[in-house]
LUMDRENLO-971704 format. One record per residue (C-alpha): residue number from 1; residue in three letters; x, y, z. Coordinates in steps of 0.5 Angstrom, whole numbers, plus 500, padded with zeros to 3 digits. Layout:
BEGIN
R     k     r     x     y     z
R   NUM   Ala     X     Y     Z
...
END
This chain:
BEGIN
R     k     r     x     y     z
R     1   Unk   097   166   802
R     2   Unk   104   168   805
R     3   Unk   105   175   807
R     4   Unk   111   178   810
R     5   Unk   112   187   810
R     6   Unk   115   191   816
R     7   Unk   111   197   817
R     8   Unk   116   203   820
R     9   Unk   111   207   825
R    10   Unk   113   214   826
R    11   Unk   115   213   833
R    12   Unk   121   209   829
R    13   Unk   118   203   832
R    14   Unk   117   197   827
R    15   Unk   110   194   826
R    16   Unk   111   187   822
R    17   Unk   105   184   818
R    18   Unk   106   177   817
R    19   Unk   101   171   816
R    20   Unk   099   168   822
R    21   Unk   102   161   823
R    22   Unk   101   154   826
R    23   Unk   104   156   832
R    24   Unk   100   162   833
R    25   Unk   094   158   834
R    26   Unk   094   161   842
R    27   Unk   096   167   841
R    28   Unk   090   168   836
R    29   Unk   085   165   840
R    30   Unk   088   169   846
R    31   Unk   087   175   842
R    32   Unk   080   173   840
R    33   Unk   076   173   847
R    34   Unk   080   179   849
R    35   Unk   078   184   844
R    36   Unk   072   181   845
R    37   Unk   072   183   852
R    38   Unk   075   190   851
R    39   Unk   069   192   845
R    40   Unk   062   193   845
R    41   Unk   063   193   837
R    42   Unk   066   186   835
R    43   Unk   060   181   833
R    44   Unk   062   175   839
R    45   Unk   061   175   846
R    46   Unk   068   172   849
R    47   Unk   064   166   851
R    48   Unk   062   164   844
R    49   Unk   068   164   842
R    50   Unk   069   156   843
R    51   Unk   074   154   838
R    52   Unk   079   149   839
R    53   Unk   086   149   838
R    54   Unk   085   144   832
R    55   Unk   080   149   829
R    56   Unk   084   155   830
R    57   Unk   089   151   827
R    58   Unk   086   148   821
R    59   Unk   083   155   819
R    60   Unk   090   157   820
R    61   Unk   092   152   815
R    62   Unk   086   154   810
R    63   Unk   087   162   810
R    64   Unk   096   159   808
R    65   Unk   093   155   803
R    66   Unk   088   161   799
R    67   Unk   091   164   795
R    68   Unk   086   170   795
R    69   Unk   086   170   803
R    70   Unk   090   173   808
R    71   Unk   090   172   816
R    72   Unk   095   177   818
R    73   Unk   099   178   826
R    74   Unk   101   185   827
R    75   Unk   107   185   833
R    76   Unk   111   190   834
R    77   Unk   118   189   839
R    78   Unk   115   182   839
R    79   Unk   108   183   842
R    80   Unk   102   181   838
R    81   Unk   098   187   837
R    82   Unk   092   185   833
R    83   Unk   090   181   826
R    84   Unk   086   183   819
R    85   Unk   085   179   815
R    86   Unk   082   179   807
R    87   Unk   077   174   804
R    88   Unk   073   172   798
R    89   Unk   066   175   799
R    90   Unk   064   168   795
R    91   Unk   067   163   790
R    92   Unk   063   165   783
R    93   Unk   065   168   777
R    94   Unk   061   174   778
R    95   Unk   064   176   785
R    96   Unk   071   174   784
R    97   Unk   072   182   784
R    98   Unk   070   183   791
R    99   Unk   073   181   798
R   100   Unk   071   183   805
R   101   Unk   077   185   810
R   102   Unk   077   187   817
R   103   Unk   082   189   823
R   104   Unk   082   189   830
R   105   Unk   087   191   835
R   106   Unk   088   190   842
R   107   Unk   085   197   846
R   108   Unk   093   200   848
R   109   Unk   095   200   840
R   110   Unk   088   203   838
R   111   Unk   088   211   837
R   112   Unk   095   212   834
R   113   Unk   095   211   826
R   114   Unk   098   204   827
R   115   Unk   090   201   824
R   116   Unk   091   206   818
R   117   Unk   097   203   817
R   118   Unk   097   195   817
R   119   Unk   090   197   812
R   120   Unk   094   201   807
R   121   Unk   098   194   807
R   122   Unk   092   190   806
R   123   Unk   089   193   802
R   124   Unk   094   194   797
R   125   Unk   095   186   798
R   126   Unk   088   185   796
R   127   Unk   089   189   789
R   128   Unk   095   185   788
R   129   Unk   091   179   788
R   130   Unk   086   182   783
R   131   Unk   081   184   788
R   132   Unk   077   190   785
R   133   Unk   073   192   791
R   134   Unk   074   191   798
R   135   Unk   068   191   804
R   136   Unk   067   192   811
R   137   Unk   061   192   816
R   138   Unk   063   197   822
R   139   Unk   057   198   828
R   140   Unk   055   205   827
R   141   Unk   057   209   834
R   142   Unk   064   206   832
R   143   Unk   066   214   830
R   144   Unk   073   213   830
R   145   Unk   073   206   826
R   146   Unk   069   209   821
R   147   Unk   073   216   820
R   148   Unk   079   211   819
R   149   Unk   075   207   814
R   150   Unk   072   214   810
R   151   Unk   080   217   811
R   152   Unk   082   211   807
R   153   Unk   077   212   801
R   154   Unk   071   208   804
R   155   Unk   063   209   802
R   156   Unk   058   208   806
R   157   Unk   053   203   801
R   158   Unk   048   201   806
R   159   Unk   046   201   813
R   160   Unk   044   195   817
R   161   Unk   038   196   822
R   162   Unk   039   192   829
R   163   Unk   045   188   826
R   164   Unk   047   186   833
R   165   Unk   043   185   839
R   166   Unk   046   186   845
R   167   Unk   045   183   852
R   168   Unk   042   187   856
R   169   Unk   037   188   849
R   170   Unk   039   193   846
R   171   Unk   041   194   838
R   172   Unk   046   196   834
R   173   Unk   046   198   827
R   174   Unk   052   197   823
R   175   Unk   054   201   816
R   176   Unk   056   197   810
R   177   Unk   062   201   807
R   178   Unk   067   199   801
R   179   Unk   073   202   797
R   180   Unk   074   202   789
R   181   Unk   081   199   790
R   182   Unk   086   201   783
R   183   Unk   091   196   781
R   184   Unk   096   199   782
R   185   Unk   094   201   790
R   186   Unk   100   202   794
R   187   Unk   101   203   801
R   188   Unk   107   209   800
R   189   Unk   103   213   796
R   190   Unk   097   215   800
END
């Protein structure tokens, strides 16, 4: 899918939320094992992170090419700040209502409303492609994604015992969380 929106942000600055391109396939892969570094709470360590740049590529291509995907770069002033991303939780009739979205951002831009922002649009994509719910998992210590996630209309469902194992063997739980959205869900209206 082709996404393309400029977001002004209340310093004036301009946050522009595009589709990741070919060409970002550096910068996106970069990006991955960088946040992985900078939080505890993403599902990779930086050395799982081993995709090549044809891979990076290829999937690339294939979130363009869905119609009810998106991958999207966020940059402000040029620079890439995060992604989110929105996709089917699965091809059957009875789960086309339901997509799963995320989002990161580098650690300097979290904490200053940009996060809230770049998903009032996402979410208001998914409605447009006749998506129904939006899901998301969120590790639980993680306070202030999952205030960001509640002050957006999302509801914990669920909660995943020890979903993530870390290194040094300890255990973190993870919420289950969605959001009704309105077919008419518009990001200048919240």
């Amino acid at each position: 899918m082709k996404f393309y929106r400029e977001i002004c942000l209340g310093d004036g600055r301009v946050c522009i939320l595009r589709s990741a391109e070919e060409q970002d396939a550096p910068a996106l892969l970069a990006y991955l094992k960088e946040v992985a570094r900078e939080t505890p709470y993403l599902v990779s360590e930086p050395e799982e992170i081993t995709l090549t740049m044809e891979q990076e590529k290829d999937f690339i291509r294939h979130q363009a090419e869905d119609e009810r995907a998106a991958l999207l770069m966020a940059e402000i002033d040029g620079t890439h700040i995060g992604n989110c991303s929105m996709n089917p939780v699965g091809s059957n009739i009875r789960y086309r209502h339901r997509c799963s979205v995320a989002i990161a951002l580098y650690r300097q831009y979290c904490g200053r409303g940009i996060g809230k922002m770049i998903l009032r649009e996402l979410l208001a994509l998914a409605s447009s492609c006749g998506y129904e719910q939006a899901e998301l998992e969120v590790v639980t210590a993680n306070e202030r994604a999952v205030h960001l996630y509640e002050s957006l209309g999302f509801e914990t469902y669920g909660m995943q015992k020890h979903s993530m194992k870390y290194k040094d063997g300890s255990y973190a739980d993870e919420y289950l969380m969605m959001k009704k959205l309105s077919v008419d869900e518009d990001p200048d209206k919240r």
